[in-house]
C-alpha positions as CSV (number, residue, x, y, z in Angstrom):
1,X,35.7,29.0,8.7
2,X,33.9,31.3,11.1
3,X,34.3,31.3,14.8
4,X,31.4,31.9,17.1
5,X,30.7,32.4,20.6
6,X,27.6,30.9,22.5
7,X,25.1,33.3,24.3
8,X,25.2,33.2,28.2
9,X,23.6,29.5,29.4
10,X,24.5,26.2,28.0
11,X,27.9,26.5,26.5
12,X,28.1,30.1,27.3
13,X,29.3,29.2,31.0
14,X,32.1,27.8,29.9
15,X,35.5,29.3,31.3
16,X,36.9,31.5,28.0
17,X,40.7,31.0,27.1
18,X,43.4,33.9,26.4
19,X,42.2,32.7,22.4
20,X,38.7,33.8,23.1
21,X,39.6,36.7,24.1
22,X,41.9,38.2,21.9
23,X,39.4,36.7,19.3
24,X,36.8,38.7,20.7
25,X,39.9,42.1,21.0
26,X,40.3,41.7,17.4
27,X,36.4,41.5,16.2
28,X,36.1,44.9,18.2
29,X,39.4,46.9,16.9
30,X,37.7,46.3,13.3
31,X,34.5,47.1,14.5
32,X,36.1,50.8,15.6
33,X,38.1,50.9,12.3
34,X,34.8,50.4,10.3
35,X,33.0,53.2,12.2
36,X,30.8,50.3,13.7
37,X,31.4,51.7,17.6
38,X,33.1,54.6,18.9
39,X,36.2,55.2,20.2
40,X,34.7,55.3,24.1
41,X,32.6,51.9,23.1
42,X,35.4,50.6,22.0
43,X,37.4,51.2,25.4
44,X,34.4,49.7,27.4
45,X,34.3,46.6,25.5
46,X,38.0,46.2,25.4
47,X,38.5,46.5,29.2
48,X,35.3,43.9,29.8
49,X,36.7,41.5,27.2
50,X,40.2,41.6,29.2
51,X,38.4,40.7,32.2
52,X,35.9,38.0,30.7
53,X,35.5,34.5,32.1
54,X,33.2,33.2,30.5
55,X,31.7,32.8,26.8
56,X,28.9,34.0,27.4
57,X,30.2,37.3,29.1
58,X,32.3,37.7,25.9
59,X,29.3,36.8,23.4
60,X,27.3,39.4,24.6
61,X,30.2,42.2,23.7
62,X,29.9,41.2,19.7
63,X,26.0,40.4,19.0
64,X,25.9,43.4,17.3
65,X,28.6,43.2,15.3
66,X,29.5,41.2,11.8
67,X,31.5,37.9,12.3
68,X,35.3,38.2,11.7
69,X,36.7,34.8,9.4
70,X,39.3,33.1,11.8
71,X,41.9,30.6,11.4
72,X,41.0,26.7,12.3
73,X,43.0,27.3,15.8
74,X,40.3,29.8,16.7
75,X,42.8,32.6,16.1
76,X,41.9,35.9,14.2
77,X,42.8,35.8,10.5
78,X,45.1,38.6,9.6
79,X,43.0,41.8,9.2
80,X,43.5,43.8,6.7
81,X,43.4,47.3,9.0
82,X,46.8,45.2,10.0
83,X,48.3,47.6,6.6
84,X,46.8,51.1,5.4
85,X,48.0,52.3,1.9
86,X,46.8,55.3,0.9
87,X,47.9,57.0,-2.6
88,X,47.3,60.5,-3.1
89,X,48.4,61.5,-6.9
90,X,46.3,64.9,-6.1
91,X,44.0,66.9,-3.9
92,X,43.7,65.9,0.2
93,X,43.1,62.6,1.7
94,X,42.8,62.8,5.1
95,X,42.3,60.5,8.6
96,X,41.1,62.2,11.4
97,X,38.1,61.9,13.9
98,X,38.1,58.4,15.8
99,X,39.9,56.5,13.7
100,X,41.6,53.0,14.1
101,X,45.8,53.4,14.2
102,X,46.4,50.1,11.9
103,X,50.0,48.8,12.5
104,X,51.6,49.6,9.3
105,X,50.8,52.2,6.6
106,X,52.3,52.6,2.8
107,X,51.8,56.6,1.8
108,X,52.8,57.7,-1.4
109,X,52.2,61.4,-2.0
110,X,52.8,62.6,-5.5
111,X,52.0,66.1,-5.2
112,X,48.8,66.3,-3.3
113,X,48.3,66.4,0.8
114,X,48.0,63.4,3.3
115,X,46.8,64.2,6.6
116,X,46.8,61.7,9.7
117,X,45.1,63.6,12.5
118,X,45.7,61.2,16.1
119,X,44.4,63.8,17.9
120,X,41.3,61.7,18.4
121,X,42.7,58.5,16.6
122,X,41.9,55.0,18.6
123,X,45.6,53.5,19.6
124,X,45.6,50.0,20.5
125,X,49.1,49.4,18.9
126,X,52.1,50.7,21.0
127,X,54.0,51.1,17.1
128,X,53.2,52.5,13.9
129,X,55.6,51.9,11.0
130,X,55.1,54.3,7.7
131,X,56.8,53.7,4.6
132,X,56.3,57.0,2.5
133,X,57.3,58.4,-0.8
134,X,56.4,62.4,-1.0
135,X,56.8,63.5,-4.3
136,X,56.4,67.5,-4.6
137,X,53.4,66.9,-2.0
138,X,52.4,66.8,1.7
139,X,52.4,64.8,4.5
140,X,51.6,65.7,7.3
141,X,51.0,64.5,10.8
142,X,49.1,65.8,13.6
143,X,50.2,64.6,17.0
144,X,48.9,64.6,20.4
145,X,51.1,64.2,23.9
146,X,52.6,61.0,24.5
147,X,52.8,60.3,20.6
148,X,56.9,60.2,19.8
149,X,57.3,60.1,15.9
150,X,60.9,58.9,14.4
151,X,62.2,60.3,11.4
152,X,65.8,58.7,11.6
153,X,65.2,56.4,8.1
154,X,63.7,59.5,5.9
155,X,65.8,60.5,3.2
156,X,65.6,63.8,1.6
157,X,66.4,65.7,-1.3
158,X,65.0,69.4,-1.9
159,X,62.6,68.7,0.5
160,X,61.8,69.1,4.4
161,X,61.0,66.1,7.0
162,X,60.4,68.1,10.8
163,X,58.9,67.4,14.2
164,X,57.7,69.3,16.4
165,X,56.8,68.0,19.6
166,X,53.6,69.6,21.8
167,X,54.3,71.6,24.6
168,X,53.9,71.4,28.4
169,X,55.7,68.6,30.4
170,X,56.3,65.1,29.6
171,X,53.4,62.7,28.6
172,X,53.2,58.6,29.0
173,X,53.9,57.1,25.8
174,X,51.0,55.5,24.0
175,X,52.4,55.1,20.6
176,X,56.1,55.5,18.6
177,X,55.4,56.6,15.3
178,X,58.6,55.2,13.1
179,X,58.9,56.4,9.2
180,X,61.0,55.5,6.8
181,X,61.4,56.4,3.2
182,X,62.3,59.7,1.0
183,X,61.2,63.1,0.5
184,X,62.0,64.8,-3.1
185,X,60.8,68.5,-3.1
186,X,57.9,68.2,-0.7
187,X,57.6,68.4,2.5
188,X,56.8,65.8,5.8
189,X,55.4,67.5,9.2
190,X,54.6,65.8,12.3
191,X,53.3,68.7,14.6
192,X,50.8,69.1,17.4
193,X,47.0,70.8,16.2
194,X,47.4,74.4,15.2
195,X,45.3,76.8,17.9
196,X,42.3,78.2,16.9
197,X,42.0,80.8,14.6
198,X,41.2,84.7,15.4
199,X,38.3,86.3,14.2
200,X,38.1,89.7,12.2
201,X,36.5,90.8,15.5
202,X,38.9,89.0,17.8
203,X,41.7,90.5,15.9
204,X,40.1,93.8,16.5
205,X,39.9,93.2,20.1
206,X,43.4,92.7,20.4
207,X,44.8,95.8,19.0
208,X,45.3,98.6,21.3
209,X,43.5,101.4,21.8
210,X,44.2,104.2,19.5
211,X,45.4,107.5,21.4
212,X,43.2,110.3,20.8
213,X,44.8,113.7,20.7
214,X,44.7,116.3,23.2
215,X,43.0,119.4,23.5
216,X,45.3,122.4,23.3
């Protein structure tokens, strides 16, 4: 069964319920997790679906965008973007750019390299639960302020499981990254973005001057 909203006039007018709206919440967080709209577009809408009276004024915030199947109460259907599992036997799978924070992820890292970059991630979950197995691989996390990430449940044998939180003061919270699970011999990093890296000739720069000798 598919759920559908009326275009403005006619039915459109009518006052939209809290179902309508988070209906029309879900439809867009997918949207973002399918690359559909952008992490800013996806803000916009959100904010005028929050606010929405009507049907119409939330019809017009999904026209461009594929129907989402939803349960005979009008409700969202479970997405799947609800779970991420990602299994890396080798080489680098990564998630970075704007990309949709699901609400649970299953990692399992046999001797290649996971990267979750949330540096630019879209966050509309205030948790994030990760169940990983790291073989003799990576997996590692790059934070942002205001991202807190728990490792209190990560077993570990030869390996390493850190965090290292960014710099400067403080931020609001927008999301509590929880993991569970065990590292063997590899290693788990959750660590703000590296700086950028010198050039040859900015290496040069930096070096001091040599001293030239003087005349006798």
């Amino acid at each position: 069964m598919t759920g559908e909203l009326s275009p403005a006039g006619g039915a459109g007018e009518l006052r939209a319920s809290h179902a309508d709206r988070d209906r029309v919440v879900e439809v867009l967080r997918i949207a973002a997790g399918d690359g559909r709209i952008t992490a800013d577009e996806l803000d916009q809408r959100l904010d005028a679906a929050l606010t929405a009276t009507t049907l119409g004024e939330l019809a017009v915030l999904t026209t461009d965008l594929p129907r989402v199947p939803v349960s005979p109460a009008g409700l969202p259907a479970q997405s799947p973007k609800d779970l991420i599992r990602i299994d890396c036997g080798g080489g680098v799978a990564r998630r970075d750019g704007p990309w949709l924070v699901p609400k649970r992820m299953e990692i399992s890292v046999t001797s290649g390299v996971v990267q979750l970059d949330f540096t630019r991630a879209t966050i509309t979950e205030p948790e994030l639960h990760i169940e990983a197995t790291i073989g003799s691989g990576v997996l590692n996390l790059v934070t942002r302020p205001g991202i807190e990430v728990e490792l209190d449940a990560v077993a570990t044998a030869s390996g390493t499981a850190t965090v290292r939180p960014p710099a400067g003061p403080p931020a609001p919270g927008i999301l509590r990254i929880v993991i569970s699970g065990r590292v063997d011999s590899g290693v788990l990093a959750a660590e703000p973005p590296a700086g950028p890296r010198r050039t040859f000739r900015q290496w040069l720069l930096r070096r001091p001057p040599a001293r030239r000798a003087l005349p006798r």
